[in-house]
Biotite code that builds the C-alpha atoms (Angstrom):
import biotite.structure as struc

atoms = struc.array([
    struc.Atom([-33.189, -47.711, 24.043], chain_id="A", res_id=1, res_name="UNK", atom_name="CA", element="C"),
    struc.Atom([-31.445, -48.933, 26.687], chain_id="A", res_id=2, res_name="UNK", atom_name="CA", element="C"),
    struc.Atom([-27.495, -48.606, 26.818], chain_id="A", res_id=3, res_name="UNK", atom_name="CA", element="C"),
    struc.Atom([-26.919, -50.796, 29.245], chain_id="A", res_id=4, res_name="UNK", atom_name="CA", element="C"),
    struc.Atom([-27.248, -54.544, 29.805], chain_id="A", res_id=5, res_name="UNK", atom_name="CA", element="C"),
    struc.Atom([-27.674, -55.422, 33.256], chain_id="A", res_id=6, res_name="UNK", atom_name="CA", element="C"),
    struc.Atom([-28.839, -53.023, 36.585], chain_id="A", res_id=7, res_name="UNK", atom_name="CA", element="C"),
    struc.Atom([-27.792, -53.752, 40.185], chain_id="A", res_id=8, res_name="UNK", atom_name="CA", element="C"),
    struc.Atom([-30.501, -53.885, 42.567], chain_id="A", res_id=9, res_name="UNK", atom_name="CA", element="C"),
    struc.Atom([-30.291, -54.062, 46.736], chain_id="A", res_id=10, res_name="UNK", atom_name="CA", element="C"),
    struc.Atom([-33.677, -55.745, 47.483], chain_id="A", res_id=11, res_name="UNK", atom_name="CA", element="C"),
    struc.Atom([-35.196, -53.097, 50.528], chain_id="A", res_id=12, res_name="UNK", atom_name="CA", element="C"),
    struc.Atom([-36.325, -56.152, 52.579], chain_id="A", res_id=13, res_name="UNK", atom_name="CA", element="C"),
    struc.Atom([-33.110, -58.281, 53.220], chain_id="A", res_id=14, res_name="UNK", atom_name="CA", element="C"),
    struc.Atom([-30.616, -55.905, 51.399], chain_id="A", res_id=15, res_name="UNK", atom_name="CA", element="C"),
    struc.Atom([-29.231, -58.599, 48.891], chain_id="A", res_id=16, res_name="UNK", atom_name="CA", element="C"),
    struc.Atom([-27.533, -57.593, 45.605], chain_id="A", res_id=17, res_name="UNK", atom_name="CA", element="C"),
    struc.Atom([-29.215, -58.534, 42.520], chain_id="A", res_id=18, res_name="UNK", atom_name="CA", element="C"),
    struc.Atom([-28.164, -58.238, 38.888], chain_id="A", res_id=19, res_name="UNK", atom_name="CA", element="C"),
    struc.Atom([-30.535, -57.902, 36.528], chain_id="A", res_id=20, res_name="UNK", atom_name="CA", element="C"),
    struc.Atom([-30.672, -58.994, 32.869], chain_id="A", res_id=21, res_name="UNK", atom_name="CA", element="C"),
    struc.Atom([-32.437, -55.860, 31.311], chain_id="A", res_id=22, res_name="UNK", atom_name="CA", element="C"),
    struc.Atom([-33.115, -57.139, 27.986], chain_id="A", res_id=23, res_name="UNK", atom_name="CA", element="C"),
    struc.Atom([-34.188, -60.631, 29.397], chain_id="A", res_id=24, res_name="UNK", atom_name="CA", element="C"),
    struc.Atom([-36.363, -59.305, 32.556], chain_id="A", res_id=25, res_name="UNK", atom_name="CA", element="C"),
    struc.Atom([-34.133, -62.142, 34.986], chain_id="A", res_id=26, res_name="UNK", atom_name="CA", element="C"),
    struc.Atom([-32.481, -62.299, 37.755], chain_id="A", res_id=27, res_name="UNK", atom_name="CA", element="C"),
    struc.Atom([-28.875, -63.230, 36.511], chain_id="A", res_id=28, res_name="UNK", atom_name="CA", element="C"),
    struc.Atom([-26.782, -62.930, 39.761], chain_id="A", res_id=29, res_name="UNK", atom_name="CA", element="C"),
    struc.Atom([-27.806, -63.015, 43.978], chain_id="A", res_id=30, res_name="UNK", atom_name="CA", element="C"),
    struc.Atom([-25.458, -62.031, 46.635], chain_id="A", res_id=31, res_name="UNK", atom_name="CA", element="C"),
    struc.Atom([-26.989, -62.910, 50.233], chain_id="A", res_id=32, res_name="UNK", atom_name="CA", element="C"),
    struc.Atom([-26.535, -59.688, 52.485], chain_id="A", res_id=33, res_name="UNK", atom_name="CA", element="C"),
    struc.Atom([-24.082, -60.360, 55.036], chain_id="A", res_id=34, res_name="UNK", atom_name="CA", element="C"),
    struc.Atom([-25.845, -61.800, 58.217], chain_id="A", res_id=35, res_name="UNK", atom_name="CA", element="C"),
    struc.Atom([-25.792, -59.274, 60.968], chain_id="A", res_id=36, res_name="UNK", atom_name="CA", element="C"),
    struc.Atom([-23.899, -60.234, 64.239], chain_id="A", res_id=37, res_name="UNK", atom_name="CA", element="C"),
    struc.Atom([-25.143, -62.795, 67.031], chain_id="A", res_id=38, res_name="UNK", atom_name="CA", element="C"),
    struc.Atom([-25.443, -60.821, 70.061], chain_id="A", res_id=39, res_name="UNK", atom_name="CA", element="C"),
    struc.Atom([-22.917, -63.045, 72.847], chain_id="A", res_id=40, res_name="UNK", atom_name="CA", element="C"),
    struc.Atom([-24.140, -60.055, 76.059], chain_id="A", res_id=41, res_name="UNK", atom_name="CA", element="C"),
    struc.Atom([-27.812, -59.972, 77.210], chain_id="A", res_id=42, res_name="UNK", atom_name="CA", element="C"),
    struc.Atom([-27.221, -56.388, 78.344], chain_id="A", res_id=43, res_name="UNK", atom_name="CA", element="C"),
    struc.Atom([-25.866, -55.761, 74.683], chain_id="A", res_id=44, res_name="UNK", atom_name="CA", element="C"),
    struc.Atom([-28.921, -57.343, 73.285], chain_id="A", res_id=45, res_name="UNK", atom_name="CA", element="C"),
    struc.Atom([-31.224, -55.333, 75.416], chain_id="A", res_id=46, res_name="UNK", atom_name="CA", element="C"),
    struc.Atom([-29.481, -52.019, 74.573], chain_id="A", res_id=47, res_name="UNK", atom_name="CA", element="C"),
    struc.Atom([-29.852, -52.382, 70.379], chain_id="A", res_id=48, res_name="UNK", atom_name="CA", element="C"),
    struc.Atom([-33.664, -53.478, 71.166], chain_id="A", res_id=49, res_name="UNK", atom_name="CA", element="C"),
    struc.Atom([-33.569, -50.539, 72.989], chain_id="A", res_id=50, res_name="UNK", atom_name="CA", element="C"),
    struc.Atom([-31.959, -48.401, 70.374], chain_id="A", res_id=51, res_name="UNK", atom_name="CA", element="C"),
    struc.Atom([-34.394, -50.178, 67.313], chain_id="A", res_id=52, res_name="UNK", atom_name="CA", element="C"),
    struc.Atom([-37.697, -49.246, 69.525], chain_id="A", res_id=53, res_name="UNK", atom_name="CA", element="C"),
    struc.Atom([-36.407, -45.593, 69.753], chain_id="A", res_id=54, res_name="UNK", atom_name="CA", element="C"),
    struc.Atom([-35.386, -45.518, 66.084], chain_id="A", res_id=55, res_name="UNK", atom_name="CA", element="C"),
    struc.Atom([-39.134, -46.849, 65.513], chain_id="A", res_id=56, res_name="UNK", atom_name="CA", element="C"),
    struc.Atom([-40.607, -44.221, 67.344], chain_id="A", res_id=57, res_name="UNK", atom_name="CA", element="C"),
    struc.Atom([-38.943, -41.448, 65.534], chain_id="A", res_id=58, res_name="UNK", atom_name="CA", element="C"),
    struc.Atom([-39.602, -43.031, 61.686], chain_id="A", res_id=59, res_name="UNK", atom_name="CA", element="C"),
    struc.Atom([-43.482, -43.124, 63.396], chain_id="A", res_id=60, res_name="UNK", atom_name="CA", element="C"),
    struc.Atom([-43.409, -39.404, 64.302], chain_id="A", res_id=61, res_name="UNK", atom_name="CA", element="C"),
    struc.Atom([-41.607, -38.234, 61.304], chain_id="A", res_id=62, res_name="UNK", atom_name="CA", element="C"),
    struc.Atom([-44.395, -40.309, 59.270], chain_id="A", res_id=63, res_name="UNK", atom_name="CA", element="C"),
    struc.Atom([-47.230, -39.008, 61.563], chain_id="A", res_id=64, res_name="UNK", atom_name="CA", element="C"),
    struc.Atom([-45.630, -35.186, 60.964], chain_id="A", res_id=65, res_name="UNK", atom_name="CA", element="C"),
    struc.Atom([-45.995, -35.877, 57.225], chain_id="A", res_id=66, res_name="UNK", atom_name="CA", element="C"),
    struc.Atom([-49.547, -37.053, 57.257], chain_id="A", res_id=67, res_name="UNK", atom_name="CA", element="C"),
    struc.Atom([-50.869, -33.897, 59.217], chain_id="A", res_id=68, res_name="UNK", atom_name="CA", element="C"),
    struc.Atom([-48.984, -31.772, 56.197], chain_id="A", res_id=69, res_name="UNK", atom_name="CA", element="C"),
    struc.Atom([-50.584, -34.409, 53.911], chain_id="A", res_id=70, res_name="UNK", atom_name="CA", element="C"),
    struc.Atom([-54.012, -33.163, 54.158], chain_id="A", res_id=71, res_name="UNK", atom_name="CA", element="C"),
    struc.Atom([-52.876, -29.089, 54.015], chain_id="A", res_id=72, res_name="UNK", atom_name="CA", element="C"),
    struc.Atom([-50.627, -30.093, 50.468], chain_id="A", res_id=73, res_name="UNK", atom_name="CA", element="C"),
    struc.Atom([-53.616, -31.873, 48.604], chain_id="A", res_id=74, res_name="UNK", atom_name="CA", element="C"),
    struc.Atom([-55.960, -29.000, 49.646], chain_id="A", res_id=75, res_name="UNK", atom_name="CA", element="C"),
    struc.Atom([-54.288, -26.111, 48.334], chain_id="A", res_id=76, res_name="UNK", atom_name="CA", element="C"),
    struc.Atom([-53.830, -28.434, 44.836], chain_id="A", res_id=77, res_name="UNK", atom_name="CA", element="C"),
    struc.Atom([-57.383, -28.834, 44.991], chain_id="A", res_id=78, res_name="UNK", atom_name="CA", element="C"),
    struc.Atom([-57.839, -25.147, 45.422], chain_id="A", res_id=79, res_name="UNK", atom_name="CA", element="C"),
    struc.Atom([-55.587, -24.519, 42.860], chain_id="A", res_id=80, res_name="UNK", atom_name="CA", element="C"),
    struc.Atom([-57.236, -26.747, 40.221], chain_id="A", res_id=81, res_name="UNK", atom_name="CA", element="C"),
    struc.Atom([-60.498, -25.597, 41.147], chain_id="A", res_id=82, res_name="UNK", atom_name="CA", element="C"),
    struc.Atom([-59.263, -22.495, 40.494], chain_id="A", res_id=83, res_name="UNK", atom_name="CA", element="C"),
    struc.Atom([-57.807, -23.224, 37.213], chain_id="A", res_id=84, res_name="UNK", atom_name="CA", element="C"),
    struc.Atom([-60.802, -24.608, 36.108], chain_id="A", res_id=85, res_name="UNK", atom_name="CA", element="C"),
    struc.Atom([-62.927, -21.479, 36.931], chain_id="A", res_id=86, res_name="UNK", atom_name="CA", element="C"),
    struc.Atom([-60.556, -19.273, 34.885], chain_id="A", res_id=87, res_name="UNK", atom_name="CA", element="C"),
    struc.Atom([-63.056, -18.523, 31.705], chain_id="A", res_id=88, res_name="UNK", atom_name="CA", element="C"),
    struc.Atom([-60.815, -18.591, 28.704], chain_id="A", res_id=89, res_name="UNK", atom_name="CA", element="C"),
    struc.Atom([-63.136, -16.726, 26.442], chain_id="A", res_id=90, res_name="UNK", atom_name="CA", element="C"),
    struc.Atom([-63.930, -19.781, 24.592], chain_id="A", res_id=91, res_name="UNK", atom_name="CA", element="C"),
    struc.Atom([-67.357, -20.892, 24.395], chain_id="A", res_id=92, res_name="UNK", atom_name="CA", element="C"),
    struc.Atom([-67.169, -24.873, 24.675], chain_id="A", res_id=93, res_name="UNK", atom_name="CA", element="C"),
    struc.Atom([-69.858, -26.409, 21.959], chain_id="A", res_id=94, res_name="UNK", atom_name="CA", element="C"),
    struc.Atom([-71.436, -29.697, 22.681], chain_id="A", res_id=95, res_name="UNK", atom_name="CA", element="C"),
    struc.Atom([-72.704, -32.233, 20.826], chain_id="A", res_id=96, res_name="UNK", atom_name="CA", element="C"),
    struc.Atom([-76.520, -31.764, 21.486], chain_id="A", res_id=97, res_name="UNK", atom_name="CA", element="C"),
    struc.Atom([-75.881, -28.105, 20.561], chain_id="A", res_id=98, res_name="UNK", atom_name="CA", element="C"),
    struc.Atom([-75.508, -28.972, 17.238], chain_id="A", res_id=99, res_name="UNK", atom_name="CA", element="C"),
    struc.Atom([-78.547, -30.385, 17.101], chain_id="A", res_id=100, res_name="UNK", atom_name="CA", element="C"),
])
């Protein structure tokens, strides 16, 4: 059971507040995200799209970096389950058309 009646949520997209009803399942209170600053110097402007396309590039690498390692994780489960599963238990598994 849950002890409390509402959660507070910041939506990822827009970062808003939300409340949340738990017992209802609605959205019982918004608060818009404060509206980022209007850029009044082109050279200012050109410097944070500057900044943004770096900050791009290293999420991209980072997420690259962890796709390569990916691959390498879900192999050695595999291995490991395959393993598993080879491991004879002594038990001799009886199927239904044996019974027959």
């Amino acid at each position: 059971m849950i002890d409390k009646e509402t959660i507070d949520l910041e939506c990822p997209c827009c970062k808003a507040k939300l409340t949340i009803d738990v017992h209802m399942g609605k959205i019982i209170k918004f608060v818009e995200s404060p509206q980022e600053k209007v850029i009044a110097d082109l050279k200012e402007g050109i410097e944070l799209l500057k900044e943004k396309s770096t900050e791009r590039e290293e999420k991209f690498k980072k997420s690259l970096e962890e796709q390569k390692h990916k691959g390498e994780i879900l192999k050695r489960q595999f291995d490991e389950l395959l393993k598993k599963k080879g491991e004879d238990t002594g038990e001799k598994h009886i199927r239904d058309i044996d019974l027959d």
